[in-house]
KOLGU-972048 format. One record per atom (N, C-alpha, C, CB): residue in one letter; x, z, y. Coordinates in steps of 0.001 Angstrom, whole numbers, plus 500000, padded with zeros to 6 digits. Glycine has a CB too. Layout:
N
AXZY;...
//
This chain:
199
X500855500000498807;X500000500000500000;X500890500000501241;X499033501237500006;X501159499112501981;X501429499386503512;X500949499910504288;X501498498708504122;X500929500493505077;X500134501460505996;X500412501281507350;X500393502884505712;X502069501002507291;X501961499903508949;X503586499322509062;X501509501170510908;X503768498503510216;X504648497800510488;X505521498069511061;X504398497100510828;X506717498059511720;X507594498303512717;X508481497612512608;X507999499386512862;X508564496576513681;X509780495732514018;X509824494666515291;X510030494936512788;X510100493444515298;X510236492359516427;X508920492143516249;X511280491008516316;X508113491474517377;X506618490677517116;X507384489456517649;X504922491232518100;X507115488348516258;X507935486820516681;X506825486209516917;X508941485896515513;X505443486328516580;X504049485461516939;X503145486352517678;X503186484899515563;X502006485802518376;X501159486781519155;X499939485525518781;X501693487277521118;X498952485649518440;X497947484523518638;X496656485211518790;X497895483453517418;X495660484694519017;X494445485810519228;X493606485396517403;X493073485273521172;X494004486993517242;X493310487584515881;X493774487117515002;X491992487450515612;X495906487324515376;X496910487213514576;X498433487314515008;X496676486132514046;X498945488652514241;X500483488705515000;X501353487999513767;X501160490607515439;X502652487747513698;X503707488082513046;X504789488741513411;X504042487281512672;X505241489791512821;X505957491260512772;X507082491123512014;X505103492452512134;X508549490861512203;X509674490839511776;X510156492149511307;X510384490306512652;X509698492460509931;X510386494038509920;X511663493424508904;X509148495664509044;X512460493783509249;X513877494008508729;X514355492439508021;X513854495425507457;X513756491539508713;X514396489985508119;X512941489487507327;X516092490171506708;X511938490350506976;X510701489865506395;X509481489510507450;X510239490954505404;X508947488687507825;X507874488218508550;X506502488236507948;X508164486985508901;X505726489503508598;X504259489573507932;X503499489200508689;X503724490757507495;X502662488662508598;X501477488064509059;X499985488870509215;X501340486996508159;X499698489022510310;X498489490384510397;X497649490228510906;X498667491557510948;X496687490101510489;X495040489840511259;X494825491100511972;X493547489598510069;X494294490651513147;X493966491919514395;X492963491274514973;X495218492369515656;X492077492650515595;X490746492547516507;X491417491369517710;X490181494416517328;X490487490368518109;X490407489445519237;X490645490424520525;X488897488607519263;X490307491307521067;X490706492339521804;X491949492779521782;X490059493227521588;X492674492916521000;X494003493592520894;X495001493549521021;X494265493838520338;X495467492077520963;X496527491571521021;X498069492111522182;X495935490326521217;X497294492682523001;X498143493128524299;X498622494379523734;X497272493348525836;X497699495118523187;X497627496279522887;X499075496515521842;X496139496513522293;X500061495381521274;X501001495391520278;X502259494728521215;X500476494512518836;X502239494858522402;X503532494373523525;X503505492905523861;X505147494621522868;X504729492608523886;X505234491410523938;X506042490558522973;X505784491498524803;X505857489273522985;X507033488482522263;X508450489197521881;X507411487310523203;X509147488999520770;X510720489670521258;X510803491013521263;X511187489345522731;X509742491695521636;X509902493583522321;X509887494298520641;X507867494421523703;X510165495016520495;X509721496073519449;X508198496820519293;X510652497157519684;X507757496608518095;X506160497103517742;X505733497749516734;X505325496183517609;X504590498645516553;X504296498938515619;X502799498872515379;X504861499913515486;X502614498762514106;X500941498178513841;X500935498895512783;X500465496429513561;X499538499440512885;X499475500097512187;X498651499231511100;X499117501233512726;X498053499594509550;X497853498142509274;X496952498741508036;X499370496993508956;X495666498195507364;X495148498247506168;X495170496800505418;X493812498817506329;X496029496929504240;X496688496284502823;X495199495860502238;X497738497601501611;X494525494832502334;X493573494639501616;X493951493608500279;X492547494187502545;X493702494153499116;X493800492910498173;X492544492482497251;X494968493177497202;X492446491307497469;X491541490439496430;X492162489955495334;X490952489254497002;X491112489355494207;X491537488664493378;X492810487364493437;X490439488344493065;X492618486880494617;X493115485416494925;X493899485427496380;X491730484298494987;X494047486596497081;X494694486926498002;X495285488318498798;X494147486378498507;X495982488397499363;X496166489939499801;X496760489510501441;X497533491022498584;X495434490537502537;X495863490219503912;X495784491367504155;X495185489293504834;X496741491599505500;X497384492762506210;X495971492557507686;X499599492395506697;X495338493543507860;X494544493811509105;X495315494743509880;X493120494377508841;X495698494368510853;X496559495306512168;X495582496058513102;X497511494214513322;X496090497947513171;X495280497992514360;X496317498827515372;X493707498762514068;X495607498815516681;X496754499421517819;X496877501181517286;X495983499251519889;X496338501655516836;X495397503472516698;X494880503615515607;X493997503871517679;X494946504888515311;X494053505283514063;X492547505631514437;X494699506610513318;X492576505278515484;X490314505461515649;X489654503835515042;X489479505580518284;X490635503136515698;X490031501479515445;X490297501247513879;X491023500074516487;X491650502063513504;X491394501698511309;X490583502278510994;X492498502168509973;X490381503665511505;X489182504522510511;X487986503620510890;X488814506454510967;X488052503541511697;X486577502341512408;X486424501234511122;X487180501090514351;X487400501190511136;X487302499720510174;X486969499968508605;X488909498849510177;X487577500757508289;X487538501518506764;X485982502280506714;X489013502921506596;X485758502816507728;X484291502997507466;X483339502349507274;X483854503431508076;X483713500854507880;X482287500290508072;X482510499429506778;X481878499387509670;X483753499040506476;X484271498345504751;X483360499618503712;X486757498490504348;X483816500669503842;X483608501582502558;X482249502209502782;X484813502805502355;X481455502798503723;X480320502996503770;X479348502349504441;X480297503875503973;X479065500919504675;X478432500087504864;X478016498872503552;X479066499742505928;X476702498873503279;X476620497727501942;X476598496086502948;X474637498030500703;X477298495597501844;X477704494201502802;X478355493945503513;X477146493742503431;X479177494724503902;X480410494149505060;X481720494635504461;X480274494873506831;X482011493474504561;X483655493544503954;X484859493296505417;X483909491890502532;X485651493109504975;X486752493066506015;X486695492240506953;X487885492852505566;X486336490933507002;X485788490241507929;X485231490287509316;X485193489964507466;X483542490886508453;X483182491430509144;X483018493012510233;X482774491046508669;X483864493947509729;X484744494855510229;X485348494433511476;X485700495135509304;X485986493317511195;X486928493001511975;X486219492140513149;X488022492319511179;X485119491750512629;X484607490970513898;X483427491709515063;X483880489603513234;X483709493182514180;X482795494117514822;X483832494536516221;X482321495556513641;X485052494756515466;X486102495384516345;X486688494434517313;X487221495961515525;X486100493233517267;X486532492093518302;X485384492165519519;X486546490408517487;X484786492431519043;X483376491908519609;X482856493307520670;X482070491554518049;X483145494477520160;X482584495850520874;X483925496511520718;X481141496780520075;X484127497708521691;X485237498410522171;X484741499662521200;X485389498622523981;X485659500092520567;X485200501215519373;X484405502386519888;X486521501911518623;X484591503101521091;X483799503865521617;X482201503345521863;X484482504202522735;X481949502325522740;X481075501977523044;X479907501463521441;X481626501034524109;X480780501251520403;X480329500642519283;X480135502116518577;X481392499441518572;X480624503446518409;X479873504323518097;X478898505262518830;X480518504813517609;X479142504870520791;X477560505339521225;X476598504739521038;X477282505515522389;X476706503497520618;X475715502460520277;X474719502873518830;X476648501011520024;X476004503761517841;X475311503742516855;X474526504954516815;X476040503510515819;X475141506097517315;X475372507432518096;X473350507268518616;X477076507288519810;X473388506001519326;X471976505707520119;X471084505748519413;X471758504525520764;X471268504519518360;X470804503940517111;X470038502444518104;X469530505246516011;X471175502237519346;X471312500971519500;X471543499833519118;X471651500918519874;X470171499062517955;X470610498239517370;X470683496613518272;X469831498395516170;X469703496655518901;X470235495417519978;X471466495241520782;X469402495333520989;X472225496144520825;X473556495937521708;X474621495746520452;X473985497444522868;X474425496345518969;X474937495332518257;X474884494527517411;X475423495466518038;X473732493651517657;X472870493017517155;X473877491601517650;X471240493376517685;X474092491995519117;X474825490870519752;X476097490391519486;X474906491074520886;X476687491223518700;X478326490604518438;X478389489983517354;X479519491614518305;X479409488770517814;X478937487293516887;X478888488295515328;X480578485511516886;X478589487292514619;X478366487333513188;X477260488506512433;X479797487545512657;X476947489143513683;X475612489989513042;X474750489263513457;X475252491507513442;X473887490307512555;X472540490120513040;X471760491179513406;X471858489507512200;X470147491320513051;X469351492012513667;X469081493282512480;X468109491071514179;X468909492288511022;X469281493823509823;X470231494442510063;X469626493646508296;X471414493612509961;X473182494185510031;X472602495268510805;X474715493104510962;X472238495162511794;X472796496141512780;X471644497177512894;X473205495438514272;X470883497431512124;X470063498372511590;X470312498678510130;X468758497966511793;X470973498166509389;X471797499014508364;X473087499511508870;X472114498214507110;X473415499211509829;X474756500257510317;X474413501815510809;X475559499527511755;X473507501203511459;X472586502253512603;X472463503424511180;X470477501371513469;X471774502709509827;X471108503415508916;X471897504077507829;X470208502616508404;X472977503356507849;X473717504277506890;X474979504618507473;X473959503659505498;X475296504217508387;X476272505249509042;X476115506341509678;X476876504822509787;X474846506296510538;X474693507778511074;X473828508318510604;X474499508015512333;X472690508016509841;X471900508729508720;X472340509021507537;X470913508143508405;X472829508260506694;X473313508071505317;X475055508953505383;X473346506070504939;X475472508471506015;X476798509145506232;X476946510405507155;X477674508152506773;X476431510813507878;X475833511802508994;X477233511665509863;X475328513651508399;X478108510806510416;X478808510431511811;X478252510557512537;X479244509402512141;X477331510055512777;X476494510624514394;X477065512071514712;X474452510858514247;X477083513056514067;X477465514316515227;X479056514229515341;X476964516130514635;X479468513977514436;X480804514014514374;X481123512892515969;X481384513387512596;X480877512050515819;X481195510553517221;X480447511453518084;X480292508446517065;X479512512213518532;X478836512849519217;X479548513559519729;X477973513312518785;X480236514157519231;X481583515708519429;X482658514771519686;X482107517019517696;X483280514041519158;X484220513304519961;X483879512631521494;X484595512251519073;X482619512117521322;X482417511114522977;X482580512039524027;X480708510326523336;X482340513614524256;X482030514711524817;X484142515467524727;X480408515600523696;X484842514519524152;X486033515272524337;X486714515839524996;X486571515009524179;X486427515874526512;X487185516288527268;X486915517852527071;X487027515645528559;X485644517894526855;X485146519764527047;X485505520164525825;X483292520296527309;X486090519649524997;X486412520366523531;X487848521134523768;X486573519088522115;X487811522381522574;X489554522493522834;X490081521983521905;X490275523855522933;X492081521822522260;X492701520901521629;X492140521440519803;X494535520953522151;X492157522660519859;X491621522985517990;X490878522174517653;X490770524310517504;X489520522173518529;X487869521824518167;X488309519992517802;X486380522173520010;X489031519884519119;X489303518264519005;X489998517467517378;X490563517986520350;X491106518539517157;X492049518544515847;X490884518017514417;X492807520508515589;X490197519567514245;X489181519717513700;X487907518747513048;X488929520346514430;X487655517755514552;X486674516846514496;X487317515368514075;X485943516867515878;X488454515089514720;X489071514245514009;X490046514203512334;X489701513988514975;X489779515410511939;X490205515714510641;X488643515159510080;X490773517507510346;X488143515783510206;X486766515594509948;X486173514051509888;X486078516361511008;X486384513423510848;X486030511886510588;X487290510761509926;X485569511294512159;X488370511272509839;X489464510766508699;X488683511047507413;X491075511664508696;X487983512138506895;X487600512630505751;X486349511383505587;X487181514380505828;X485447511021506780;X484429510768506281;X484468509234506195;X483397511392506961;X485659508617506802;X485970507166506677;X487067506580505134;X486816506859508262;X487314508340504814;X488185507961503310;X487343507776502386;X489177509052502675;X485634508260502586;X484730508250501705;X484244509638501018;X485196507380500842;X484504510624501729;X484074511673501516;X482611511961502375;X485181512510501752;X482050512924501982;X480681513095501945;X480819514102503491;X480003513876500272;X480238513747504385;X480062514648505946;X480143516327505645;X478233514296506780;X478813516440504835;X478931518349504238;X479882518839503586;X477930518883503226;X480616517824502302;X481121518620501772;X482837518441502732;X480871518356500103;X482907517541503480;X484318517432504625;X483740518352505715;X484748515590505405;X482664518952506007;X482426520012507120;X483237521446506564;X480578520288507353;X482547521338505208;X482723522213504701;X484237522288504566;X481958522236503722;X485323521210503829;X486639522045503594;X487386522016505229;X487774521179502192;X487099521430506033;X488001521265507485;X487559523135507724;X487149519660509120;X486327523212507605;X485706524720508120;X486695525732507406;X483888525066507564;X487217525468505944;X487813526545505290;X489144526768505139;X487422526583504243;X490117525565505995;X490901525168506271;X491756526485506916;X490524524073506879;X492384527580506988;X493431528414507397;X493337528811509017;X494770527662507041;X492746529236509933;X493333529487511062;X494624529110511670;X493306530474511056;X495752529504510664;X497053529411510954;X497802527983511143;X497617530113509974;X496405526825510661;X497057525074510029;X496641524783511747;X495792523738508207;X497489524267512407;X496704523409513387;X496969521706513360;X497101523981514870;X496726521316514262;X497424519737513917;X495816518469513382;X498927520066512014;X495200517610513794;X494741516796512945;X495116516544511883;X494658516001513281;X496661515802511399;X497183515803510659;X497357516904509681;X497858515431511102;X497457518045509929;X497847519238508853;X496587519276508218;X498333520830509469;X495521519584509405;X494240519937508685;X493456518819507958;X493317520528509665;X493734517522508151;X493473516603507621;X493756517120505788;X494313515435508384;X495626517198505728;X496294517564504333;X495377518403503552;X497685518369504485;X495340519491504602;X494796520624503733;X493378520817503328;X495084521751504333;X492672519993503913;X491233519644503739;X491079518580502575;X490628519063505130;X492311517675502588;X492205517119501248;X492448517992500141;X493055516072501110;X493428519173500360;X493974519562498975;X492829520404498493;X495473520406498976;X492104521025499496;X490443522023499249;X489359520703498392;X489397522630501479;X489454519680498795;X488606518557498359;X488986518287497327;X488526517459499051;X490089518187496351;X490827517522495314;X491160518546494448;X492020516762495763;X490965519885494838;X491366521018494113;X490152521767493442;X492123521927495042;
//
């Protein structure tokens, strides 16, 4: 599994880099939006990246952040019918915030509008992402971040790593909640919320 890139960017194209890491040139599909977001020609970069493989092919999806992969991995793993593609043309099309107050709303006409959906699509997102998956409070508690503290903030984004790996909202409330006082960090509590989940 690759997980991300670091090296020269020798190509830039819209909704495609190539990334020179160490004499090897990978080729990476990225949101139509993003492209800036990975520097310049020549400069040094890093992408962060989900390894998808099929039967008959294997492509690298680049993103600038870990809000826009989990974005993406959620809507691949708990959405029926959308595969990487379309993920990706969600994340071209709407700015990831605005695309979970939307869902947050259960605004299905605002993304009803970005190419390649439609009018179900975007009432089965509405329906099993923030009903079926219960994100809505979780994106709710993030949009409101400024008033959170850095813990609460840690906490909530441990929490939606859990629920874009495919874990269940209650039972990831539940291990982030039982998680140590002493762990701080997204990252730590992320670990240790897996090892409560797996243990």
């Amino acid at each position: 599994m690759i997980t991300f890139l670091q090296g020269t960017l020798e190509e830039s194209w819209p909704g495609r880099l190539v990334v020179n890491a160490n004499g090897v040139g990978y080729e990476v599909r990225v949101p139509l939006t993003g492209e800036q977001a990975f520097g310049s020609m020549g400069e040094q970069t890093k992408v962060l990246t989900h390894h998808h493989i099929r039967e008959q092919e294997q492509t690298l999806y680049g993103f600038p952040d870990e809000d826009s992969r989990d974005l993406f991995r959620l809507l691949m793993n708990r959405v029926s019918g959308i595969g990487p593609k379309v993920a990706m043309s969600i994340l071209s099309g709407m700015d990831s915030n605005d695309f979970k107050q939307a869902v947050v709303a259960g605004d299905t006409a605002t993304i009803s509008k970005i190419k390649g959906l439609g009018k179900k699509t975007a009432e089965r997102i509405v329906l099993e992402l923030g009903d079926k998956v219960g994100v809505k409070e979780a994106w709710e508690t993030q949009a409101g971040g400024a008033a959170l503290t850095p813990e609460k903030r840690a906490k909530n984004d441990a929490l939606l790593a859990l629920i874009s790996l495919g874990y269940k909202q209650a039972d990831s409330q539940k291990a982030v909640e039982n998680v140590p006082e002493s762990i701080s960090g997204a990252d730590e509590i992320l670990r240790s919320a897996l090892r409560l989940l797996q243990g």
